[in-house]
N, C-alpha and C positions, 0 to 999 in steps of 0.2 A: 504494500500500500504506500503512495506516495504520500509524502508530507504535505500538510495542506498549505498553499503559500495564502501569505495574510497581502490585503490589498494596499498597494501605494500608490501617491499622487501620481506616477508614473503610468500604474496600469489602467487606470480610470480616464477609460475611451472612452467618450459618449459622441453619437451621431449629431447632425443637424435636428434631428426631429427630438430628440430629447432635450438639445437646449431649447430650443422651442420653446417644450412644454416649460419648463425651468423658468424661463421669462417670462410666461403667462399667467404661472404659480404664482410668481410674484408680485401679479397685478390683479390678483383676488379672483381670476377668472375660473370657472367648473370645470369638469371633462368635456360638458357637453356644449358649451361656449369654447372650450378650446378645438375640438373638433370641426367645430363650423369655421373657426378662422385658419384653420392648417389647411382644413378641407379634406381632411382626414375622422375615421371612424369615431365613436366614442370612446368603443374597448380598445381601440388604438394606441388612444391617449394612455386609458387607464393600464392598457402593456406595458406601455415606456415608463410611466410612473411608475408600476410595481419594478419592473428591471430595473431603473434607477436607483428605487430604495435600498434594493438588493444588494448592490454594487458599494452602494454608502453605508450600507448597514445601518439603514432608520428604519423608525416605526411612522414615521408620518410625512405625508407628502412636503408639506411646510418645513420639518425638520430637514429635507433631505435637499430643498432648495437652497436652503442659509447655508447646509455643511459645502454642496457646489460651489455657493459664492464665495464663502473662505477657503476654499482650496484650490480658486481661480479657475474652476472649470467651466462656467457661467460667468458674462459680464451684465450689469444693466443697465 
């Protein structure tokens, strides 16, 4: 069994469509307001946010936007 490697600023890719969401997180907007402005799905959004938190290892959408902004993976 491999050792499980722990995440660093380094490994923490996130696409176009997740900053996206991250920016729109930010400006109080839903899933399903962020959808209509991506022009992308609901559960689209809500993918990228659960992978997101994942990635960050949060519990909450909010949480996992402010840990992006301080780790400069998001600008606003």
């Amino acid at each position: 069994m491999r050792p499980r490697r722990r995440f660093t600023e380094k490994r923490l890719i996130f696409l176009k469509e997740k900053k996206s969401v991250f920016f729109w997180i930010y400006r109080g907007k839903s899933s399903m307001d962020m959808g209509a402005i991506l022009s992308i799905s609901e559960n689209t959004v809500n993918f990228h946010i659960k992978n997101a938190k994942n990635k960050l290892n949060c519990s909450s959408r909010t949480v996992a936007a402010v840990k992006a902004l301080k780790l400069g993976i998001v600008d606003i």
